[in-house]
C-alpha positions as CSV (number, residue, x, y, z in Angstrom):
1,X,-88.0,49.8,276.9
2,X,-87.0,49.3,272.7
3,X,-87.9,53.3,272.0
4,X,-85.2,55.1,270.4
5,X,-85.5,57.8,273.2
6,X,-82.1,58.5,271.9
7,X,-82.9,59.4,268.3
8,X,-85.2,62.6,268.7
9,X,-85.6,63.3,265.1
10,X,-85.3,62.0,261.3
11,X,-86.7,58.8,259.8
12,X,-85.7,56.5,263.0
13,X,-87.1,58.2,265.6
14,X,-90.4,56.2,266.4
15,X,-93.2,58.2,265.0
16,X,-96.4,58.6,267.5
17,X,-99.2,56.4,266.8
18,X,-102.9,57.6,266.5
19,X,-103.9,54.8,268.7
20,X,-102.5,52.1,271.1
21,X,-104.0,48.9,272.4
22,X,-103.3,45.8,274.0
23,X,-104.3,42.2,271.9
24,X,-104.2,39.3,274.5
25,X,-102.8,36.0,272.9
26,X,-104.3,32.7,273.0
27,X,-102.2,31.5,276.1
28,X,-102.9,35.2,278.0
29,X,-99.9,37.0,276.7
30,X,-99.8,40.6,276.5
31,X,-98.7,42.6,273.3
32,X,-98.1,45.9,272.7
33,X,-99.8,47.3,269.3
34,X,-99.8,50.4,267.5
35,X,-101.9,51.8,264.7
36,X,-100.6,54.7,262.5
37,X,-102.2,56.5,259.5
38,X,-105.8,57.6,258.9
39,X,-108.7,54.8,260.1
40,X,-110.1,54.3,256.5
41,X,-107.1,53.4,254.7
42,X,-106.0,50.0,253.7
43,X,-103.8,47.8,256.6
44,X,-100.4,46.9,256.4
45,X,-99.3,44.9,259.5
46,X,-95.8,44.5,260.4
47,X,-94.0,41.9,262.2
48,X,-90.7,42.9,263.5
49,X,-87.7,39.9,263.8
50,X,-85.6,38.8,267.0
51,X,-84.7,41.6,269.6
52,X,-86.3,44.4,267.4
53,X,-89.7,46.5,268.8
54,X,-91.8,48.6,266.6
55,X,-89.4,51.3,266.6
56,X,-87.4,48.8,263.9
57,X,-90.4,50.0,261.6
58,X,-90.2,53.9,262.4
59,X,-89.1,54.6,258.4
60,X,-91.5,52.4,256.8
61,X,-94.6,53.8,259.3
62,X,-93.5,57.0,258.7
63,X,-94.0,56.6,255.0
64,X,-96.7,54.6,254.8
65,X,-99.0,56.1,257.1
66,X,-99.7,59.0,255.2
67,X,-102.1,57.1,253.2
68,X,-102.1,53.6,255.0
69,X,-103.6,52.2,258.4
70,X,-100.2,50.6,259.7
71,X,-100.4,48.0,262.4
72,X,-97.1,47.3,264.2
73,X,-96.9,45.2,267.5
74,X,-94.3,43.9,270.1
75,X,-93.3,40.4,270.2
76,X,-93.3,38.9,273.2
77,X,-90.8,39.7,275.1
78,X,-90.1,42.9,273.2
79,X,-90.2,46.4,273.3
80,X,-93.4,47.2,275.4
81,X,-94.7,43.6,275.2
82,X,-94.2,42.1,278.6
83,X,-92.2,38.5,278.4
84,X,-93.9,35.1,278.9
85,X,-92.3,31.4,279.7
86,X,-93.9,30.2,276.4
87,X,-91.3,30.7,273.2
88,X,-92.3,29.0,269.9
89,X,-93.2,29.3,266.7
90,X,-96.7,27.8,267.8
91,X,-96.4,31.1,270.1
92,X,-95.5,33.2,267.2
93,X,-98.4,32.6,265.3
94,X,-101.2,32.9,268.1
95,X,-99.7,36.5,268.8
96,X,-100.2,37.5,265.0
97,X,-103.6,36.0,264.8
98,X,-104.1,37.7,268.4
99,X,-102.9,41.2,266.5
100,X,-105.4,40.4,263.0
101,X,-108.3,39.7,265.3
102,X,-107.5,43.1,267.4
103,X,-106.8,45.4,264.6
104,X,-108.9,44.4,261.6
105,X,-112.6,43.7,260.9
106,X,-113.7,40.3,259.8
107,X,-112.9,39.5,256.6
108,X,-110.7,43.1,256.2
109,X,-108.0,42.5,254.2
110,X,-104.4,43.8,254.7
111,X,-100.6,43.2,253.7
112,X,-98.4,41.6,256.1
113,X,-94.7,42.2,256.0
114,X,-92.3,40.7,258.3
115,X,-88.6,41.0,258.9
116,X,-86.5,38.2,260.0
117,X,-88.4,36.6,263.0
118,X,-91.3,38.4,261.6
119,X,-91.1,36.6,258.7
120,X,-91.0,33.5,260.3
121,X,-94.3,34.3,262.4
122,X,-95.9,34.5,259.1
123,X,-94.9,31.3,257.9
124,X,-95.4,29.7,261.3
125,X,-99.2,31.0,261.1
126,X,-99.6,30.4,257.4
127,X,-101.8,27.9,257.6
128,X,-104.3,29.2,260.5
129,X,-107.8,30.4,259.2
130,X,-107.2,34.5,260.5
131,X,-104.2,34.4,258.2
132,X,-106.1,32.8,255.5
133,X,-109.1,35.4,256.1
134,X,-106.9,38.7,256.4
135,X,-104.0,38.4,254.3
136,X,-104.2,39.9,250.7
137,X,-100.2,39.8,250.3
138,X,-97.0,39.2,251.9
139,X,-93.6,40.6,252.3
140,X,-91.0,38.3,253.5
141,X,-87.7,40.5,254.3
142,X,-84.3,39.1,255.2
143,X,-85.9,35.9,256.9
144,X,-85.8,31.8,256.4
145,X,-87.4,28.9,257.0
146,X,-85.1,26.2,258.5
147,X,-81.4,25.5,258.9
148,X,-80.6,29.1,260.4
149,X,-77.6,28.2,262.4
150,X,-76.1,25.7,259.5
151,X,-76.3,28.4,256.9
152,X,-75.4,31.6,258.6
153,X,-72.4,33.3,258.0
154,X,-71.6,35.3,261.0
155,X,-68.6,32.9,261.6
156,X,-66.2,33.7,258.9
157,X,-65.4,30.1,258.5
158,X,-66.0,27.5,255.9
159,X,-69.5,25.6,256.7
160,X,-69.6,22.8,258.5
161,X,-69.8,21.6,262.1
162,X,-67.0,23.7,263.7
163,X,-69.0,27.1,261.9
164,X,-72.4,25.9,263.3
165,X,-71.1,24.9,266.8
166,X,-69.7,28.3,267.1
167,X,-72.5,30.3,265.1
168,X,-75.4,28.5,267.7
169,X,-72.5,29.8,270.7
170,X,-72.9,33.4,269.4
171,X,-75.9,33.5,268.5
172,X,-77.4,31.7,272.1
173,X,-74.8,33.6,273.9
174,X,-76.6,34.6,278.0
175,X,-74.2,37.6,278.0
176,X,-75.9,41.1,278.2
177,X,-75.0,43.2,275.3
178,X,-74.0,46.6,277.6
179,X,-74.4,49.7,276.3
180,X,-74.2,51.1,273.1
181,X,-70.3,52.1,272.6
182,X,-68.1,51.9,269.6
183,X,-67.3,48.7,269.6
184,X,-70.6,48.0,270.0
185,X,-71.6,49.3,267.1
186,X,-69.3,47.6,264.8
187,X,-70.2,44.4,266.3
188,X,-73.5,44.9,265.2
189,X,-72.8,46.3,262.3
190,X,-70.3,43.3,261.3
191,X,-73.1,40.9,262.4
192,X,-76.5,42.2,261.2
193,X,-75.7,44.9,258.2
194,X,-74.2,45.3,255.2
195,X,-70.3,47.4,255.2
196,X,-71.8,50.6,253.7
197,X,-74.8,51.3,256.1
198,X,-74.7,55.0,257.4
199,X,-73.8,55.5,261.3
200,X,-77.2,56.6,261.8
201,X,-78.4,53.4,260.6
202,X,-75.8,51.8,262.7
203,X,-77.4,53.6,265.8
204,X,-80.6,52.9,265.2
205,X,-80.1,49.5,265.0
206,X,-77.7,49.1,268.4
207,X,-80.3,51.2,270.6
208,X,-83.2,49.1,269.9
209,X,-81.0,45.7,269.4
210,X,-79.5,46.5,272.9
211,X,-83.0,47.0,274.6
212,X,-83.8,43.7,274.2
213,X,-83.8,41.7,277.5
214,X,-81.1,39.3,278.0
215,X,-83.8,36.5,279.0
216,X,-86.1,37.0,275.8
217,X,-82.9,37.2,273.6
218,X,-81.6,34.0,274.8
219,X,-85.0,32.6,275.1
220,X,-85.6,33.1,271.6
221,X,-82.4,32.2,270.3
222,X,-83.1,28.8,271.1
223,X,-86.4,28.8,269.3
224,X,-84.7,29.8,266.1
225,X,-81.7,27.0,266.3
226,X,-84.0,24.4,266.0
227,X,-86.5,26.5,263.2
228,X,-88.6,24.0,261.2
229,X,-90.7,25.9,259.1
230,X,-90.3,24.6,255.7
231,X,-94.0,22.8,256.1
232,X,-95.4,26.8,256.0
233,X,-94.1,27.5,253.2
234,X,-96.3,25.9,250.9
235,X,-99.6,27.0,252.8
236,X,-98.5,30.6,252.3
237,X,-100.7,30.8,249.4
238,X,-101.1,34.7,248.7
239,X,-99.1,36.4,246.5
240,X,-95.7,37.2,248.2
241,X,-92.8,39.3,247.4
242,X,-89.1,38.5,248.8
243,X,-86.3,40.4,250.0
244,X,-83.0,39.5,250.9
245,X,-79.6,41.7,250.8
246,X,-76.7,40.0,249.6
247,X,-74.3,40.6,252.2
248,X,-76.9,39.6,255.0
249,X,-74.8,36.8,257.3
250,X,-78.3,36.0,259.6
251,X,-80.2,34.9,256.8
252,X,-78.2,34.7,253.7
253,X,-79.5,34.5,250.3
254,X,-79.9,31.0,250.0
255,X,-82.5,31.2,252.3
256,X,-84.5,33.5,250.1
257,X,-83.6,31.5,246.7
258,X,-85.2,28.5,248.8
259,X,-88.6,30.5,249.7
260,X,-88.9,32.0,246.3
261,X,-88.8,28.8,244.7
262,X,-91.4,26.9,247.3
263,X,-93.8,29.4,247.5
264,X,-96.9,29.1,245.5
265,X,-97.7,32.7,244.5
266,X,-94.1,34.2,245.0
267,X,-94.2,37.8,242.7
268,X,-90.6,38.1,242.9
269,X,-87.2,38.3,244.8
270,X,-85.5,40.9,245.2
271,X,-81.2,40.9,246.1
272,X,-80.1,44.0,246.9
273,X,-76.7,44.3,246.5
274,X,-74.7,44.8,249.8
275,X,-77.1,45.7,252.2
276,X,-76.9,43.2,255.0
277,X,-79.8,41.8,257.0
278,X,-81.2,45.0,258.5
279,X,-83.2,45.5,255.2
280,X,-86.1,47.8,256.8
281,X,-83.6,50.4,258.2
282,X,-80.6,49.7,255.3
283,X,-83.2,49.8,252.6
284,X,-86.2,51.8,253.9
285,X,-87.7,53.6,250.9
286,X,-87.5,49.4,248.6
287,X,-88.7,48.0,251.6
288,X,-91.6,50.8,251.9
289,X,-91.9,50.6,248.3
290,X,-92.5,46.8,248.4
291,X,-95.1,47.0,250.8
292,X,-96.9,50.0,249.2
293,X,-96.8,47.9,245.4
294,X,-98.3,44.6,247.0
295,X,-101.6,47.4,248.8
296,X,-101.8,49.2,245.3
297,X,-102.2,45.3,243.5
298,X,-104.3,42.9,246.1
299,X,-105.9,45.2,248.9
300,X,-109.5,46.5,247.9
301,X,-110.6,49.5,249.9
302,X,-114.7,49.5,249.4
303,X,-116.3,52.0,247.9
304,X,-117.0,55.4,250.8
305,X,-114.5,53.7,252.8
């Protein structure tokens, strides 16, 4: 279970939605999804990245849904989303069209944001006809669309074939993660965020990183070693923001450089200087920010709505 039942209180404790429900995927899979804020307000839905859950969202929901319906799910395999043998990017984007069908009304429009994986399920589904129909914007946090393992920098070694053998060996590793001690945590913390992020960020992070099965991590480590997704970028034709943090070693600039420059409606890139890939959580109030800028521009709310 991917709550933080061990963070009671502050902006990372999972906030309680108004309503839960269960969207059924195109091959039968389960997911978990939650809806925050007030019924009436414009949607933001939010795709979380690779062993995350909702609870990765828990500043930007508690933010947004003051004034904003706010849609987060569980991949498969994730947090309360039970796991299924079927892993792919095919997989990714039935489960967000599964989610848009389940949460919004036809032709409603909302923003979608997603963070590393996330991101990657919105490129994977850009060119499906529920994506086409619901999306107003996008935000593309920390994520990339091909060449993961080539370019990441977790390996502190110069790129080339020795970096990506070992890189694919970490990041595919079968080996359960424990629990959450204090070396732990600055495993994590070396891997997946930037030198400066606050222990309580740190925290956050290892409990819901660490609740990840063993199976579905591995599973979907595999899926993003061979990531193809460049063909999405293109059909991602809404306006779209990017962010990246420039000491992310997952999904390092370059990758957002590369989007920023393919995408045909992109309204900006952001780098924020030293925060690593954990952007939601290192960088909650920009991210939140983001994501609040791209409602107030391209989501209509009718009139007595």
């Amino acid at each position: 279970m991917s709550r933080l039942t061990h963070v009671s209180s502050g902006p990372y404790a999972p906030p309680t939605p108004a309503r839960e429900l269960t969207a059924t995927s195109a091959d039968g899979a389960r997911l978990h999804v939650e809806v925050h804020g007030p019924d009436n307000a414009p949607p933001v839905v939010l795709a979380h990245g690779w062993t995350c859950s909702t609870a990765f969202w828990a500043a930007q929901i508690r933010e947004l849904a003051t004034d904003h319906r706010v849609i987060a799910y569980d991949q498969r395999g994730h947090g309360r989303s039970p796991a299924s043998p079927a892993c792919s990017t095919d997989a990714l984007a039935d489960d967000l069209v599964a989610v848009l069908k389940a949460t919004l009304a036809p032709g409603e429009k909302a923003v979608l944001a997603g963070h590393s994986m996330g991101g990657m399920t919105v490129l994977a589904a850009s060119a499906r006809p529920e994506v086409k129909e619901h999306a107003a914007a996008v935000l593309l946090c920390s994520t990339g669309a091909s060449r993961l393992v080539a370019e990441s920098t977790v390996v502190p070694l110069r790129p080339g074939r020795a970096r990506t053998w070992l890189t694919k060996k970490i990041l595919g590793s079968r080996a359960p993660l424990g629990p959450v001690t204090p070396l732990a945590r600055r495993v994590l913390k070396y891997g997946t965020m930037g030198p400066g992020s606050a222990p309580h960020m740190v925290e956050a992070c290892a409990r819901i990183v660490h609740a990840c099965p063993r199976k579905v991590r591995h599973a979907w480590s595999q899926v993003l070693d061979a990531l193809d997704l460049d063909h999405g970028v293109p059909q991602l034709t809404v306006p779209t923001a990017v962010v990246v943090g420039t000491a992310d070693r997952l999904t390092p600039p370059v990758h957002a450089r590369s989007l920023a420059a393919a995408l045909p409606a992109c309204t900006g890139l952001t780098e924020l200087p030293g925060v690593g890939h954990m952007t939601p959580v290192e960088a909650p109030e920009l991210v939140s920010t983001r994501i609040r800028e791209l409602v107030v521009a391209y989501v209509q709310i009718k009139e007595g709505a």
